[in-house]
C-alpha positions, 0 to 999 in steps of 0.5 A, a space after each residue: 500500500 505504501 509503495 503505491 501511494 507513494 507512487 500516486 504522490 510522485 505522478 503529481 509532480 508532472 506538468 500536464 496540468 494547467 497552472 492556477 494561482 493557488 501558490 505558496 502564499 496559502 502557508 501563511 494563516 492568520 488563523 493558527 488553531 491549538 488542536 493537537 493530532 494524536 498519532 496513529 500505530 502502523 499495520 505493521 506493528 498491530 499495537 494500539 497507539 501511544 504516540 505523542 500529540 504534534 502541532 498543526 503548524 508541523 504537519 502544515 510544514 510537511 504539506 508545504 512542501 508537497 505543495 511547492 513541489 507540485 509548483 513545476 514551473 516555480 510560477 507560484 500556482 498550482 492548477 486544480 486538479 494536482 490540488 484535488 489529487 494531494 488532497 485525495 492522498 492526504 486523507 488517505 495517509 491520514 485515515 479521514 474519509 475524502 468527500 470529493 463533493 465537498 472539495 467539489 462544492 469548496 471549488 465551485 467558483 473556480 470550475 471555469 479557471 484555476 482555483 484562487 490562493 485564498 480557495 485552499 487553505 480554508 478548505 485543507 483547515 475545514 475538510 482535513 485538518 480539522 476532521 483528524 480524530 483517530 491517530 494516523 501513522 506520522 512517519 507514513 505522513 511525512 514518508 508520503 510529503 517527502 516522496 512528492 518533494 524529494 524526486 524534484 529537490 534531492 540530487 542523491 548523486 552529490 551526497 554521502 547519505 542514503 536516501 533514508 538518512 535525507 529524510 531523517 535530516 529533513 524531518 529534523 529540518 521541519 522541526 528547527 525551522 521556525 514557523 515562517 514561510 519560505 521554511 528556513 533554519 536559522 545560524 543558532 539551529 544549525 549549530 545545535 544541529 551539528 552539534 548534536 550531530 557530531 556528539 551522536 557520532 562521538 567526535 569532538 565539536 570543533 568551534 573554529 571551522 563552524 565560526 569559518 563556515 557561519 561567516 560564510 553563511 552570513 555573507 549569504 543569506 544566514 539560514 540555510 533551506 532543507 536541501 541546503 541542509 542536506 546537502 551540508 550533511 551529506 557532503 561531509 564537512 562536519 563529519 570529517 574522518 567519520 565513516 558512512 556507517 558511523 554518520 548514518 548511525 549519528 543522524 539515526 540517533 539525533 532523529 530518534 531523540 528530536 522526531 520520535 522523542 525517544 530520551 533513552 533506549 537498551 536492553 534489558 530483562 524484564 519479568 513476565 507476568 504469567 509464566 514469570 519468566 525472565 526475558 532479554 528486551 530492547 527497550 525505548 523510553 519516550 515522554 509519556 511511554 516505554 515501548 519493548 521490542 524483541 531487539 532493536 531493529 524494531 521488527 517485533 512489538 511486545 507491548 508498551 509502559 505507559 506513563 503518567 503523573 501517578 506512575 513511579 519507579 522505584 528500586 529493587 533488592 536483588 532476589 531470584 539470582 538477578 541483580 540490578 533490579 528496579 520496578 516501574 509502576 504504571 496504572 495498569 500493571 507493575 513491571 519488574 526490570 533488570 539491568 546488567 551493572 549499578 550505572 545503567 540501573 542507575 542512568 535508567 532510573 533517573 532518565 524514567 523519573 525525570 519523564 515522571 517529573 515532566 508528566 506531573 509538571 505538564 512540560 513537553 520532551 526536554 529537547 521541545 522545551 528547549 527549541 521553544 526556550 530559544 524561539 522565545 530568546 529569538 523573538 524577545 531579542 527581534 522585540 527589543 531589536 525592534 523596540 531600540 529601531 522604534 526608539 532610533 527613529 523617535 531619536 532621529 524624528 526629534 533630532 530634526 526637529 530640533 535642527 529645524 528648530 535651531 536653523 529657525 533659530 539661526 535665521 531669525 538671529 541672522 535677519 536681526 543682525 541684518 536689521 541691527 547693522 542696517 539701523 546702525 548703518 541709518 544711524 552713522 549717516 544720520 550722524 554725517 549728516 548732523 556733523 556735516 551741518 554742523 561744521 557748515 553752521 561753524 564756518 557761517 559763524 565763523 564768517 559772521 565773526 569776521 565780519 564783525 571784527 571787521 565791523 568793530 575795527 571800523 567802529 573803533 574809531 568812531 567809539 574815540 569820538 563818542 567815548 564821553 557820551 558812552 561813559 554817560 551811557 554806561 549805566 544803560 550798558 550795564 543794564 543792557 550787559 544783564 540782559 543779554 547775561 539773562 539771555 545767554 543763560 536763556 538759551 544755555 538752558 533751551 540748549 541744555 533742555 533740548 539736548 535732555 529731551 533728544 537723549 529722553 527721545 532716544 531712550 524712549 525709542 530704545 525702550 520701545 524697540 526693547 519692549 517691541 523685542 520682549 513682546 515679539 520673544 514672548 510670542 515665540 515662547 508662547 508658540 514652543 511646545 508642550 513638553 516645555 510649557 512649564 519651563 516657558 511658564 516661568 520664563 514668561 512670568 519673569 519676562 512679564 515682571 521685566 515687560 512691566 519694569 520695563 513700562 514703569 521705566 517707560 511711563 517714568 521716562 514718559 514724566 521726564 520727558 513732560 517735565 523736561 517740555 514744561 522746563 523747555 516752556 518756560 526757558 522758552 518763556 524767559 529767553 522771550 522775556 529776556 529778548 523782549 527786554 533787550 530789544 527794549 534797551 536798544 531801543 532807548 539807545 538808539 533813540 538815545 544816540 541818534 545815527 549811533 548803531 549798538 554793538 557789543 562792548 570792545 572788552 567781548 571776544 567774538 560773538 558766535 552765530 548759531 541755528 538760533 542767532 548770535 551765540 552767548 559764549 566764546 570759542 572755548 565755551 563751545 570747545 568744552 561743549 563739543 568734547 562734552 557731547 562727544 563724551 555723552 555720545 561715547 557713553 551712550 554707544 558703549 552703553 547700548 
């Protein structure tokens, strides 16, 4: 039966059929389910089955593929009619009736073309996955899925393993590889692997020519497909110095511990229980059974041990004339066994206690528990991998933000320095202007002074004559000399109030542009983020408090400045008055003296003309004033 099944496997690798989309894709579910197949006993055996539950992710990964086999041309579909017939086999392998109305009926919409790659999956989880009930021989299962891939993958030419051993290693294969679709086997998987596999044929694990060999492995791909692996295997670069029989023996060993979860197996005596005779054994221990055969070719079944979270093993006192004894308690039956020496009654002993301890635990096969303590090492690694990528970029996001931020920063900075020199530029051309008016209001005074001195020599004469009558009139000189005194002092303090009011102005504009530039930096606090709300609070508080010092300080210079224009009034006022009082006096002299002009007393240096007439203080006062102002405006630049 098995021969001619696996020949109907084979005759679905040809290509006469006509190619539909139903691809590879399908072996990635978003519906994983947890119902576990029991496995069934072989017809060759005639035992009743005690074989542990395998997950539905492991037999998917067996179908997978027989499925791409089936893919001749590697298009990625599959027609309809290599699909009906897989189907056909996978029901019969796995003792579940085939309903080929149903398939019929799942197909439907697809009678007229191939069958769609969503049309499979649901129909192989709904009409086969689902419908196992009755254990199904496992190594059957995967003998059929090997037979229907290995005739269009395997290159049994290249390979120092027979065929037998391939399948082993592609079982195990099936078994390493994580349930991700293309199925590969990572770096970490390889190694435990071949390191199994080197110590199942008794040689020593040699760490450099693996590291050589990962390094090249990682400049490829860093995993490796089944027939990559077997071909690693078959090609002996691990096994170097090992014969065939010795390799095959290795692969055995490593498959009956990882794929039959056989944890330990020997001979050894065992006790009957109706003639009480003793008999040799080869026994198999596995997770939850012990299985006994004639001898350890497996050709002969004799019965099974089976165990759970009541049994117990305890030892013996020797009697009878055997040695080494120890009884193992099930909840059928008690056994009684015999071993050859102390060590292996003591190894047996320990290895059937440990399956105890994980029977009453619920904890899987040693070899399980530790593929998924891996698996769960492997996706808490790619989890905190992914988490420090995440954070990375949270990092990289923040960082240009700030770079944007820091370059708006810059541009604002730029675009103030580039008002801040124009304005300075406005000012020093103000400042030409102001000193080049100046000097022309210099040289016209200075041109004035001439003409009066010219004025003064012609006049000298003429005073000789009226010396008398001036002495006559030097009352009325003296009155005249106090008021033009008053109106010397008059304008000093207009120009002295006009000065206090440019420098009020100027510190009043400066104010302005201060509280213009608090009020535009407290918008752009305003507009900052929310994580530096609280901090830009207080900054704005304490921006608020030097925003209203510094309109108490405005309002004050505002007062000043009022006080200083009523002073500027009234200095205005008196400098009326004084001028008033000194066209009134000359006046009186002119009536007094007829055709005789009024002009200053010869005693006087020259009088300075100004914006505002004759000036009323002598070279040397103007000297002291100019470097006075100079000073002032020193100050007030260093102070800015």
């Amino acid at each position: 039966m098995r021969a001619s099944l696996a020949e109907r496997c084979c005759s679905l690798t040809i290509g006469r059929h006509a190619p539909g989309p139903a691809s590879r894709d399908f072996f990635f579910p978003s519906w994983r389910p947890s119902v576990r197949l029991r496995k069934s006993p072989t017809d060759a055996d005639r035992r009743a089955a005690r074989a542990s539950m395998e997950p539905r992710d492991e037999l998917l990964k067996s179908i997978w593929h027989a499925f791409t086999a089936l893919d001749v041309d590697q298009s990625g579909k599959v027609s309809k009619s290599q699909l009906k017939v897989l189907s056909h086999n996978l029901c019969t392998v796995m003792r579940i009736p085939h309903d080929p109305v149903a398939l019929e009926e799942h197909f439907k919409d697809d009678d007229e073309g191939p069958v769609s790659n969503q049309g499979y999956m649901p129909y192989l989880n709904r009409f086969i996955l689902d419908k196992v009930t009755v254990d199904f021989d496992r190594q059957e299962f995967h003998k059929m899925c090997w037979t229907l891939c290995s005739r269009k993958n395997l290159n049994q030419s290249k390979l120092m393993i027979s065929s037998d051993d391939a399948f082993k290693v592609w079982c195990i294969f099936n078994f390493l590889s994580d349930d991700q679709y293309p199925l590969v086997i990572i770096t970490e998987e390889i190694e435990y692997f071949l390191r199994k596999l080197t110590e199942a044929m008794g040689g020593s694990w040699v760490e450099e020519r693996f590291e050589d060999y990962k390094m090249l492995l990682n400049a490829r791909q860093q995993s490796l497909s089944a027939w990559e692996l077997i071909s690693l295997v078959g090609s002996g670069h691990f096994s170097k110095g090992m014969d065939k029989q010795t390799l095959s023996m290795g692969i055995n060993e490593v498959y009956l511990e990882l794929i039959l979860d056989v944890l330990k197996q020997g001979y050894m005596m065992k006790k009957g229980h109706k003639r009480k005779n003793w008999n040799e054994r080869w026994f198999v221990l596995k997770p939850n059974s012990m299985s006994y055969y004639v001898s350890e070719d497996l050709a002969e079944w004799k019965g099974d041990i089976l165990l759970d979270e009541y049994s117990a093993v305890a030892p013996l006192q020797d009697k009878d004339g055997k040695k080494c004894l120890f009884l193992i308690k099930s909840a059928q039956k008690s056994f009684e066994i015999s071993v050859s020496d102390k060590k292996k009654k003591q190894e047996w002993i320990q290895a059937i206690q440990t399956c105890l301890n994980r029977l009453r635990d619920g904890r899987p096969a040693p070899h399980r528990e530790a593929q998924q303590k891996r698996r769960e090492i492997r996706l808490r690694r790619q989890e905190e991998q992914e988490e420090l990528e995440l954070r990375m970029r949270e990092l990289q996001v923040a960082n240009e933000a700030k770079q944007l931020e820091l370059e708006k920063m810059r541009r604002a900075l730029e675009e103030a320095a580039a008002n801040a020199a124009e304005e300075e530029q406005r000012r020093l051309q103000t400042q030409t202007e102001l000193q080049d008016r100046y000097r022309t209001d210099l040289e016209k005074e200075i041109l004035v002074r001439q003409q009066i001195e010219e004025q003064v020599a012609q006049k000298s004469t003429e005073l000789e004559q009226y010396l008398v009558r001036v002495r006559e009139l030097e009352d009325m000189y003296q009155r005249l000399e106090e008021a033009l005194e008053d109106e010397r002092r008059a304008r000093q303090d207009e120009e002295a109030v006009r000065r206090l009011q440019t420098r009020l102005l100027e510190e009043e504009a400066t104010k302005r542009a201060e509280l213009e530039q608090l009020h535009l930096h407290q918008q752009r606090t305003i507009s900052e983020t929310e994580a530096e709300k609280q901090e830009l609070q207080k900054e704005r508080v304490a921006k608020e408090n030097a925003l209203q010092a510094a309109m108490e300080q405005l309002e004050h210079l505002e007062k000043e400045r009022q006080g200083a224009l009523e002073q500027y009034q009234t200095v205005v006022k008196k400098l009326e008055t004084a001028t008033n009082n000194t066209k009134s006096w000359k006046h009186k002299v002119a009536e007094h003296e007829g055709l005789l002009r009024l002009i200053e007393p010869g005693s006087k240096g020259p009088v300075l003309i100004t914006n505002w007439g004759p000036a009323a203080f002598s070279d040397a006062e103007l000297s002291h004033r100019e470097k006075q102002w100079q000073k002032e405006k020193s100050e007030k630049s260093q102070a800015q």
